[in-house]
TORLOVO-850431 format. One record per atom (N, C-alpha, C): x, y, z. Coordinates in steps of 0.2 Angstrom, whole numbers, plus 2048, in hexadecimal, padded with zeros to 3 digits. Layout:
BEGIN
XYZ...
end
This chain:
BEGIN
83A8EE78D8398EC7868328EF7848328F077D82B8F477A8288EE7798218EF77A81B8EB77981A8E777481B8E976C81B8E67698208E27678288E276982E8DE76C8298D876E8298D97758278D677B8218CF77681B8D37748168CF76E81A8CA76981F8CC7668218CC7628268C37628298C676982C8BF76C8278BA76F8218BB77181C8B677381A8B276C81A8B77678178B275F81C8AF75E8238AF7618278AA75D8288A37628298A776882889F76D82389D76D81C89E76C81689C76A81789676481989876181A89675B82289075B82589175E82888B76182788676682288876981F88376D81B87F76681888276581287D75F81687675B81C87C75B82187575782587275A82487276182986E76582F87176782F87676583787976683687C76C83787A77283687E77883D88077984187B77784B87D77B84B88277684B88177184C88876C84788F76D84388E77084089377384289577984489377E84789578384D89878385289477D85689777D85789E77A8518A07788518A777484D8AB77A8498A977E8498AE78684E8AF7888528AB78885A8AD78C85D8B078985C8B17838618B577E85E8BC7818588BD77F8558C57818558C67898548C278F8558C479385C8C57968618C47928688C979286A8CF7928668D078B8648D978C8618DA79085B8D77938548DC7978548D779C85A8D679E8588D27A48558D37AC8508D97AA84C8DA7B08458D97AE8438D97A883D8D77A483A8D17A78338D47AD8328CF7B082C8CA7AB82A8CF7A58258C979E8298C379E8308C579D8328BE7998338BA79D8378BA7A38388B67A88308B27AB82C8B67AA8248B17AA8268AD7A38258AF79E8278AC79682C8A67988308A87998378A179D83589C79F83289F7A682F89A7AD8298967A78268987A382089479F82388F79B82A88F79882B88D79382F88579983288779C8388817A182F87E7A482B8817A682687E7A68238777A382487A79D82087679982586F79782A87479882F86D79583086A79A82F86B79E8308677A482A8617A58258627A482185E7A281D85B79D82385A79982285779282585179282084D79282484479282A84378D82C84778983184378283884778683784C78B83D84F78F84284979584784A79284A84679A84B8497A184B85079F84D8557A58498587AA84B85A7AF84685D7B38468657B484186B7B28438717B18408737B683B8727BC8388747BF83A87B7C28418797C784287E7CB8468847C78488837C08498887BB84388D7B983F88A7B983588D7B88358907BF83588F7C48348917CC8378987CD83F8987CA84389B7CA8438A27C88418A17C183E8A67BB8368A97BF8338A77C182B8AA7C482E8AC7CA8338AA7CE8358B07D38388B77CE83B8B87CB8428BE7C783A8C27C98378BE7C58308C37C182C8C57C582B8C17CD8278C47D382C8CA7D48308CA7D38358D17D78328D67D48308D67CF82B8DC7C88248DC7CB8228D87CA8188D77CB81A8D37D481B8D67D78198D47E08138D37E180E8D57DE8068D47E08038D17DB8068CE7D78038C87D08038C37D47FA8C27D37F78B97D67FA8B67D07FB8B87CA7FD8B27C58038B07C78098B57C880F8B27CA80E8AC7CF80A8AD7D58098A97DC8078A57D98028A47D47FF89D7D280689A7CD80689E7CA80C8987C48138957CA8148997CE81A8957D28168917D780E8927D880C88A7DE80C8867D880A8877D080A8817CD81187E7CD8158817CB81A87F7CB81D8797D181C87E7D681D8797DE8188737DD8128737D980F86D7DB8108677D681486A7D08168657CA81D8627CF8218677D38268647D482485F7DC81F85F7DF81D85B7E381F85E7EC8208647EA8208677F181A86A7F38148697F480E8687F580D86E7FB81086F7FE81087380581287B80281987C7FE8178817FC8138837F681387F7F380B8807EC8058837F180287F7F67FD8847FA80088B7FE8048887FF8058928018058967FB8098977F58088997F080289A7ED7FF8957EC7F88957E97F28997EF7F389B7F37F189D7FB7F08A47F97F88A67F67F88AD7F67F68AF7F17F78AD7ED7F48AE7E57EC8AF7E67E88AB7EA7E38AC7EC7E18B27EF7E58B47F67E68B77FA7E68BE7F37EC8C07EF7EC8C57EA7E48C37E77E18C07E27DD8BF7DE7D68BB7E47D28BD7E67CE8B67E87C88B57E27CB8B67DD7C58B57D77C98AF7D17D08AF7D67D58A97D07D38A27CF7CD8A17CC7CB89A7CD7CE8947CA7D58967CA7D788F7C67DD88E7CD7E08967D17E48927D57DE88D7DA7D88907DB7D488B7E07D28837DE7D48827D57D487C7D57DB8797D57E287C7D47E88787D47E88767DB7E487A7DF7E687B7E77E18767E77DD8747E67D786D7E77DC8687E87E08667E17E48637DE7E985D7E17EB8647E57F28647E97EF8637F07E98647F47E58627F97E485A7FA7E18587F17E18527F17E784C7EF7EC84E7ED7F584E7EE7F48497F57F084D7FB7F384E8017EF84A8047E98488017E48448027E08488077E184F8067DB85280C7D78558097D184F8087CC8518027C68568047C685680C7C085B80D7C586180A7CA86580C7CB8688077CC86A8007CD8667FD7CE8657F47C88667F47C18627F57BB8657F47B986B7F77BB86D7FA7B98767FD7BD87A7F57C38797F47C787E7F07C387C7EB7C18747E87BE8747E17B88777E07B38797E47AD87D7E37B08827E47B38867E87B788F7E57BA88E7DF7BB88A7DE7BF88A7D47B988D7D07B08877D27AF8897CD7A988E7CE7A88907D47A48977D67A889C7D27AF89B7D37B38A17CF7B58A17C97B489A7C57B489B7BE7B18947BC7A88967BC7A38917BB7A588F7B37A68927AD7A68907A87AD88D7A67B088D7A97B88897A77BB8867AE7B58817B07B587E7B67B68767B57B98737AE7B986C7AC7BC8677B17C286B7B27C78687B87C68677BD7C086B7C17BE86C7C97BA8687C77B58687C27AF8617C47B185A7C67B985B7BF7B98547BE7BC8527C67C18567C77C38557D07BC8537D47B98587D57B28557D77B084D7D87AD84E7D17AD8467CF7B28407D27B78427D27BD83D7D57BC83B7DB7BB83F7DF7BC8407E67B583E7E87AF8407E87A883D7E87A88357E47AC8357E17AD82B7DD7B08277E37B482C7E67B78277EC7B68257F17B18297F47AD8277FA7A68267F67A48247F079B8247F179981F7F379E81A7F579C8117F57988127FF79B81880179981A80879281D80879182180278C82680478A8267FB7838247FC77F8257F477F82B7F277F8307F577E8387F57858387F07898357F17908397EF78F8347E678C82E7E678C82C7DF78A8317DC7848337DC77F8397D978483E7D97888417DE7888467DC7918467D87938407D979B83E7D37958407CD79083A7C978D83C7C478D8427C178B8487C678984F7C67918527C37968517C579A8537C579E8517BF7A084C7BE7A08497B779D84C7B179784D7B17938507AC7948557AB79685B7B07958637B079F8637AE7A485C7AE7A985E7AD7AA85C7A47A58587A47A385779B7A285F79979B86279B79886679679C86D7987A386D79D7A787379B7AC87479A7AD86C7967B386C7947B887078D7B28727897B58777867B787D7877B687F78D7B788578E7BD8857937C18817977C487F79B7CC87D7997D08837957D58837927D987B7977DA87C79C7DF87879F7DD87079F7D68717A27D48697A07D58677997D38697947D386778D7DA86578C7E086A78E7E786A78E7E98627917E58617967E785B79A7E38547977DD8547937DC84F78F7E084E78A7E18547857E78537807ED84F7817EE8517897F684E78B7F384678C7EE84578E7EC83C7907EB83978A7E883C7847E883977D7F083A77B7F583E77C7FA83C77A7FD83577C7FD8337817FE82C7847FD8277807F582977C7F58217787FA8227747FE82277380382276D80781D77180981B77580B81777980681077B8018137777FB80A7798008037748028037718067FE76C80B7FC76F80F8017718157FE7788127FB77D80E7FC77F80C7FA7898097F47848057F47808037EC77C8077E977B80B7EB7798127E67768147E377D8157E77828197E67868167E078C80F7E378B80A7DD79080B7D678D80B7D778780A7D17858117CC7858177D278381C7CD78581F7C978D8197CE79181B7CE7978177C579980F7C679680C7C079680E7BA7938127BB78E8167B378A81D7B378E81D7B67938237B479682B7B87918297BD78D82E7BE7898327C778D8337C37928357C879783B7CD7948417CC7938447CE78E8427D478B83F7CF78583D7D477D83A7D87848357D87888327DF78A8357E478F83A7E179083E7E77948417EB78E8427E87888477EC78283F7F178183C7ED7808357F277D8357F87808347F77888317FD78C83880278E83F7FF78D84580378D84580878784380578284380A77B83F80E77B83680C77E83481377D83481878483981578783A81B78F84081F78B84381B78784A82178184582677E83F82377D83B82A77A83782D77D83582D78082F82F78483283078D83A83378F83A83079683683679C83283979882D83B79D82A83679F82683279D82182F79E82282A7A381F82C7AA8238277AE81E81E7B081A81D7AD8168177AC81C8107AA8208137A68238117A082880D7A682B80F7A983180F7B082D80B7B482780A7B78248077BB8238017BA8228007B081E7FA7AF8277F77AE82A7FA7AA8327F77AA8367F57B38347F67B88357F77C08307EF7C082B7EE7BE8287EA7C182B7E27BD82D7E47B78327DD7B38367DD7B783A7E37B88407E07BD83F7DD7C383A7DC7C68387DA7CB8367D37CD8327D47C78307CC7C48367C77C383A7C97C08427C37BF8477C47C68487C87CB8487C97D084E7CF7CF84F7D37CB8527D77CA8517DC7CD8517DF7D584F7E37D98537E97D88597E87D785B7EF7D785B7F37D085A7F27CC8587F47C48517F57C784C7F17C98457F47CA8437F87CD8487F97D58477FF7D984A8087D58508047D285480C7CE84B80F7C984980B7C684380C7C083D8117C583B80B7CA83780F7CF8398177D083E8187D384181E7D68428227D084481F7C98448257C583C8297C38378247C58328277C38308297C783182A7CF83082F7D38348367D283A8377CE83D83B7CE83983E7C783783C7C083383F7C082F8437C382B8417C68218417C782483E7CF8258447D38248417DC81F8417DE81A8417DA81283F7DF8118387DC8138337D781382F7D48108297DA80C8297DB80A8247E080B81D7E08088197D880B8117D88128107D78188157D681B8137D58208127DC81C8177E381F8167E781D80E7E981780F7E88138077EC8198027EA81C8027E381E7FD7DF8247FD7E382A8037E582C8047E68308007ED8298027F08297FE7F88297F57F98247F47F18247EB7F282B7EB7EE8307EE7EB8347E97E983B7EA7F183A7EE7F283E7EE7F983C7E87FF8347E97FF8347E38048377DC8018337D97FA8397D37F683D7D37F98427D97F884A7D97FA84D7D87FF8477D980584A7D880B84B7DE80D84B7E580A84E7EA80D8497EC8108477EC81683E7ED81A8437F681B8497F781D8487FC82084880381A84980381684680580D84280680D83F80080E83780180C83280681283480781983180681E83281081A83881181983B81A81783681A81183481580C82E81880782981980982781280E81D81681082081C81382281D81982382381D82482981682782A81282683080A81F82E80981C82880781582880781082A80980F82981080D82D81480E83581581583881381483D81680F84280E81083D80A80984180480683F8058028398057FB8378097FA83580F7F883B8157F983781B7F483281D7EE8328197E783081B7E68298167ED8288167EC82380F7EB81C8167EA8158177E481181D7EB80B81A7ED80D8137F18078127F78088137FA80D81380181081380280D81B7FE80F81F80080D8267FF8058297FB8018257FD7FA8278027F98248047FA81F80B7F58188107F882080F8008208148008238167FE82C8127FD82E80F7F98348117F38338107EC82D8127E883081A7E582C81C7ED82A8247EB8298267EE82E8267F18348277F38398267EB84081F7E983C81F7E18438277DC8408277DC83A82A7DA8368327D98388327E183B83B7E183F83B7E38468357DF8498347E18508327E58538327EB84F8327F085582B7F18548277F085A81F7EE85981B7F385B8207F885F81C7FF86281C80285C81F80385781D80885281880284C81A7FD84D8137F984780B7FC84C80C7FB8518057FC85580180285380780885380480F85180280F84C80480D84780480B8417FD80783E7F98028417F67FD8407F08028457F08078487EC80A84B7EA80F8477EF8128447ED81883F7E981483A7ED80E8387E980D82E7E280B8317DE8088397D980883C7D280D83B7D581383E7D681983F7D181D8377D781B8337D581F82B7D281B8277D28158297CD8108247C38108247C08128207BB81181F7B880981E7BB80381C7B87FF81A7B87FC81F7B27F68237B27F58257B87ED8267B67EA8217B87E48217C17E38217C57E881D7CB7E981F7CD7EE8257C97F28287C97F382E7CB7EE8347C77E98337C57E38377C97DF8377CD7DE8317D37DB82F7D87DD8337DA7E58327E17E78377E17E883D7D87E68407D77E78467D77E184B7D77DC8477DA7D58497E27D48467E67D88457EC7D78437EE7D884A7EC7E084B7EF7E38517ED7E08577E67DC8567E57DA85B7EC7D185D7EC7D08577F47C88597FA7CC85A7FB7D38588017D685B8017D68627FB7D98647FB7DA86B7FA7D48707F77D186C7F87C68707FE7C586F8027C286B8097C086880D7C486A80F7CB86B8147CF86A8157D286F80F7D487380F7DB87A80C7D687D80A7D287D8067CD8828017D28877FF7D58847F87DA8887F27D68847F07D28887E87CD8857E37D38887E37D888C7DE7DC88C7DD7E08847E27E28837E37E687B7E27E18777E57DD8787E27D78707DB7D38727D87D48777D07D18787CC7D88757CE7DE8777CC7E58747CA7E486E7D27E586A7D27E58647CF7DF85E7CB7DA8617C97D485F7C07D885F7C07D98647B87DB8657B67E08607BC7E68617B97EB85B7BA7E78557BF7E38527BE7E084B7B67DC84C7B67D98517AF7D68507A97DC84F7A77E08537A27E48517A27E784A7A77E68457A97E98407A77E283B7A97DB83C7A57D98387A87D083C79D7D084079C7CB84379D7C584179D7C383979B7BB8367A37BB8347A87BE8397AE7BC8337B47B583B7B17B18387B37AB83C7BA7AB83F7BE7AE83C7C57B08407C47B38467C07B88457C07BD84B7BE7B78527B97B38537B87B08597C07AC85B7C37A88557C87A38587CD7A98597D07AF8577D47B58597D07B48617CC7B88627C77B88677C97B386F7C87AD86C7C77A986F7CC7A98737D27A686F7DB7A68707DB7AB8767DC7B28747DC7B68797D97B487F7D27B387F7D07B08887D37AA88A7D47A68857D87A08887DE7A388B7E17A78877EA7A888B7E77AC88F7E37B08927E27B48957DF7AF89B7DE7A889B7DD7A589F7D57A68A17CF7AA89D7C97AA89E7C57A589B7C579F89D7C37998987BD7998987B779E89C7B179F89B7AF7A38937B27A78947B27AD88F7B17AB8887BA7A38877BB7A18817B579B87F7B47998867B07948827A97978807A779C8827A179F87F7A27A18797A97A58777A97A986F7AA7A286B7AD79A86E7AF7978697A77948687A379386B79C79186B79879386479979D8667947A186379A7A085B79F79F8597A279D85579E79685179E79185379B78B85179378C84F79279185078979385078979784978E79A84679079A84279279683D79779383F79A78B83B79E78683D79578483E79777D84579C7768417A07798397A37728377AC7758367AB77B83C7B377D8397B877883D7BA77783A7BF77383E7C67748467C577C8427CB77E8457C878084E7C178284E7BD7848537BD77F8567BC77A8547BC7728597C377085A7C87728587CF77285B7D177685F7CF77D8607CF7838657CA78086B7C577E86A7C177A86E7C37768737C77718707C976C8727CE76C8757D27718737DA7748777D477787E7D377C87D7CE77E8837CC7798877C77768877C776E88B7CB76B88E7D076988A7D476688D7DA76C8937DB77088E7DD7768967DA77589C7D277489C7CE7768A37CD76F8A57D27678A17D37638A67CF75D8A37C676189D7C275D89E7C375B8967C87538987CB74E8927C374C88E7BE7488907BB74688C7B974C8877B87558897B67578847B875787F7BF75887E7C575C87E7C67558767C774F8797C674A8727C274D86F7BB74C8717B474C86E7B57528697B875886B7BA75E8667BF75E8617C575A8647C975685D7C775185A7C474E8597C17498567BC74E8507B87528527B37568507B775B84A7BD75C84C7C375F8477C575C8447C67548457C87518407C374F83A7BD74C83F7B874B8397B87518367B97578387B775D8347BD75D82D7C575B8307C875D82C7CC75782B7CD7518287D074C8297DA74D8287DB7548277E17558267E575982B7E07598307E175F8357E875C83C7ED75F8397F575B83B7F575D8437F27648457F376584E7ED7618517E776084E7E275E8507E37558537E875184F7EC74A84E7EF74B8537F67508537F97508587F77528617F27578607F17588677EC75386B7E974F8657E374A8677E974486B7EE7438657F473D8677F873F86E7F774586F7F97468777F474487D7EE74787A7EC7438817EB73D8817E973987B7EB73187E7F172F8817F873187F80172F8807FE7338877FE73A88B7FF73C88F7F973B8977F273D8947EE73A8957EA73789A7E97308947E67298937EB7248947F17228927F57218917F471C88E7F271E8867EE7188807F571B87B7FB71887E8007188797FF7168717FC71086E7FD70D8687F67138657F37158687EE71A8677F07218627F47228697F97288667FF72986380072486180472085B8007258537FD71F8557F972084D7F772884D7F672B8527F27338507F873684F7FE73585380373785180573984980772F84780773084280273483A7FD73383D7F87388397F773C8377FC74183D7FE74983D80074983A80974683980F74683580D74582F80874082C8067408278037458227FE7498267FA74F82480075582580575382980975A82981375682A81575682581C75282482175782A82075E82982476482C82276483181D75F83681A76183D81F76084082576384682975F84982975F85182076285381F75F85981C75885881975785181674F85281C74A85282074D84E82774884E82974785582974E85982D74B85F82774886582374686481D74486881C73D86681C73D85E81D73485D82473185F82773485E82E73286382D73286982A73686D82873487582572B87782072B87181A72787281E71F86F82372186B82871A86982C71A86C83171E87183571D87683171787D82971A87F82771588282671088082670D87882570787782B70287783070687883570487983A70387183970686C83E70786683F70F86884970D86B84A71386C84C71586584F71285F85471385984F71785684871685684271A85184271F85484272085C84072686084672B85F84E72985D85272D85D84F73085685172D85084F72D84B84873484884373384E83F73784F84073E85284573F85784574385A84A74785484F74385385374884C84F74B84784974984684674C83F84175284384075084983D75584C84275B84D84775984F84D76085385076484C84F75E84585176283E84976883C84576583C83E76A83C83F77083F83F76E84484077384A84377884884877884584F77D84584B78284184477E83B84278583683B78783C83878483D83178684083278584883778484B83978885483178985682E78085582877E85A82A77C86383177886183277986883977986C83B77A87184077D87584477787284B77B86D84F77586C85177087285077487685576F87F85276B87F84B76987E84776588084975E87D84976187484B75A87085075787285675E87485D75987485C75687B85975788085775388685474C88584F74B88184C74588085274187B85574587785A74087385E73D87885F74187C86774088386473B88885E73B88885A73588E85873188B85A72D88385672888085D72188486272388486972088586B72088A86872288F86A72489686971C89B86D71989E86C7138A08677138A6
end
């Protein structure tokens, strides 16, 4: 094709773009690459245009791998074009295959090492990946290599130094530095200004999502599912629109309508990250844990550094038993977590996994102590703590953590009831009240506190009309208890009304069936010896 041909077809697709007409521009590349269908210009020209439309919110379709398809024809022409290798990693990184975006962008490098824009998509797609010491290496080669149309590398900067500055004051100052330097190159920065423009196009849609919030707010669920149906007829790029319509459906408990919404905006936009999260809570709703447990697992494999994708997904795995994989899992989201305080949190999770579940009290006494050193003043830690040395049968241990507990918060109730349980284990009854009573005063509704204090009187002391009343106490502050049921029924069989004590034992062995406090056999044994001659 002669030159000014070749020119001559850029003014007029140039000029269909301006006006929206991208299908009728394409379809006149494919008219002319019928005659010259070796013509590697225009197959770039092609790969540009399926491009664009492909990312143009008011499009329903997806043209990616058409654009990918078209920049290979034209690599067979320019083999050694870094622009080629950058336009198909862009491509790979709009379509969310992120692994070959970096090779592609790698080698475009590799051809060009002066390509300062593939060093920031390669930033971009780093940080996709959540491997930010990376992203930050490539975003300073962007803008060593192209200091003055550097807007997008700063602002990346900026983001990434805003995420950890709460760690390190250095990174505050130096996000500000970044932000600033991505203000004052913004005009020079064709693709950044191209991506402001595309986020101001958005407000055109602030009148829907207002309409929509507010019908969501009056309850006028309905009219807003029509609202946000009609403008995704217009706009079904814009995949926000699908997530907030996903999250109505979820709300009136329409799970399958809400997960389809989700998935379409993944299929959009595959790095769409809230709409996975969303994704995964309406699966658990629905009971589908093993759905969900297949979305964190896609989650993770885009961010593998993400500290939450691995609890959620850790405790849908305790969830369905299988506790060898929650454990790995609650040891990774450990592992990746910076905060302390929710570190300390999963580190006392895993440590009642490994109490409750693997009965390893070495592991669950471990992992109690490291949430302690992580954060000392958080009063669960001692009674987790405790627990452990008590099953673990080192009643020295427990009673000193429950101690240095109450030195903390000598009026928790709950500590004078672990106390108390403790005491009476080792035998020594006077404490063992003096601890329940101390949890009562502390909490006058404290239903196990009634109960276990009503056992050692009935078992004991054997101050039966005593443990009557604590009995009924219990039951009082807790209707659903249906060990105190069956223990007031122990204590009214001694008084001899067997017809209350059956009566008793029935409402215990119906509790029972939902909260399995205790071994069915036991009740139907006591019911079967009330009548026994």
């Amino acid at each position: 094709m002669k030159k000014h041909t070749l020119e001559n077809l850029d003014r007029q697709l140039n000029g269909k773009n301006k006006k929206s007409k991208v299908q009728q521009a394409i379809e006149q590349c494919q008219l002319r690459l019928q005659n010259d269908p070796t013509n590697a210009d225009l197959h770039i020209k092609l790969g540009d245009l399926y491009l664009e439309w492909h990312l143009d919110i008011s499009n329903t379709y997806q043209y990616i791998d058409e654009a990918i398809t078209e920049y290979q024809r034209a690599l067979e022409t320019y083999i050694n074009s870094a622009e080629i290798y950058f336009k198909i990693g862009q491509a790979q990184f709009f379509k969310g295959d992120l692994d070959k975006a970096i090779n592609y962008l790698n080698t475009a490098i590799n051809k060009d090492p002066d390509l300062g824009k593939a060093y920031y998509l390669l930033a971009e797609t780093y940080t996709k990946k959540a491997r930010f010491l990376e992203a930050v290496f490539n975003a300073k080669k962007a803008i060593k290599h192209a200091p003055l149309t550097s807007s997008s590398a700063h602002n990346l900067l900026h983001n990434i130094y805003k995420l950890s500055s709460h760690r390190n004051p250095l990174r505050w100052w130096a996000s500000k530095w970044e932000g600033f330097m991505a203000f004052v190159t913004l005009p020079f920065d064709r693709f950044a200004i191209k991506n402001l423009m595309k986020s101001l196009s958005y407000l055109k849609f602030l009148p829907v999502l207002v309409k929509g919030y507010y019908m969501v707010q009056t309850k006028g669920l309905d009219q807003a599912i029509d609202i946000y149906i009609d403008a995704i007829e217009k706009a079904p790029g814009f995949t926000p629109l699908y997530c907030l319509l996903g999250d109505i459906y979820r709300t009136i408990g329409q799970y399958d309508n809400a997960i389809t919404e989700y998935k379409m905006a993944i299929w959009i936009d595959s790095l769409n990250i809230p709409a996975y999260r969303h994704l995964c809570q309406a699966y658990e709703e629905q009971g589908d844990y093993d759905s969900a447990i297949e979305t964190y697992q896609k989650l993770i494999t885009i961010l593998p550094t993400m500290p939450e994708f691995h609890s959620n997904l850790a405790n849908l795995y305790y969830v369905k038993g299988e506790i060898k994989e929650a454990i790995s899992h609650y040891q990774s989201a450990i592992t990746l977590n910076p905060n302390r305080v929710w570190t300390s949190v999963i580190t006392q999770t895993l440590g009642f996994v490994y109490q409750e579940n693997k009965k390893d009290l070495d592991a669950a006494i471990s992992a109690y102590q490291s949430a302690y050193l992580l954060t000392p003043e958080d009063i669960d830690i001692y009674i987790n703590l405790g627990s452990a040395f008590y099953d673990k049968e080192d009643y020295e241990n427990a009673l000193t953590v429950y101690r240095s507990a109450l030195d903390l918060d000598p009026a928790n109730a709950k500590i004078h009831c672990n106390l108390g349980f403790l005491h009476w284990g080792k035998g020594d009854t006077d404490e063992a009240i003096k601890e329940y009573n101390l949890a009562i005063e502390n909490d006058p509704n404290y239903d196990i506190a009634y109960n276990n204090l009503g056992v050692i009187y009935l078992d004991d002391l054997g101050r039966v009309p005593e443990s009557i009343e604590l009995f009924k106490k219990s039951i009082e502050c807790n209707p659903n208890y249906a060990l105190a049921h069956f223990n007031l029924a122990r204590a009214i069989t001694i008084v001899g009304d067997k017809i209350e004590a059956a009566k008793l034992y029935q409402i215990a062995q119906d509790i029972n069936k939902v909260t399995n406090e205790i071994d069915p056999q036991d009740i139907t044994n006591k019911i079967n010896n009330l009548f026994e001659s």
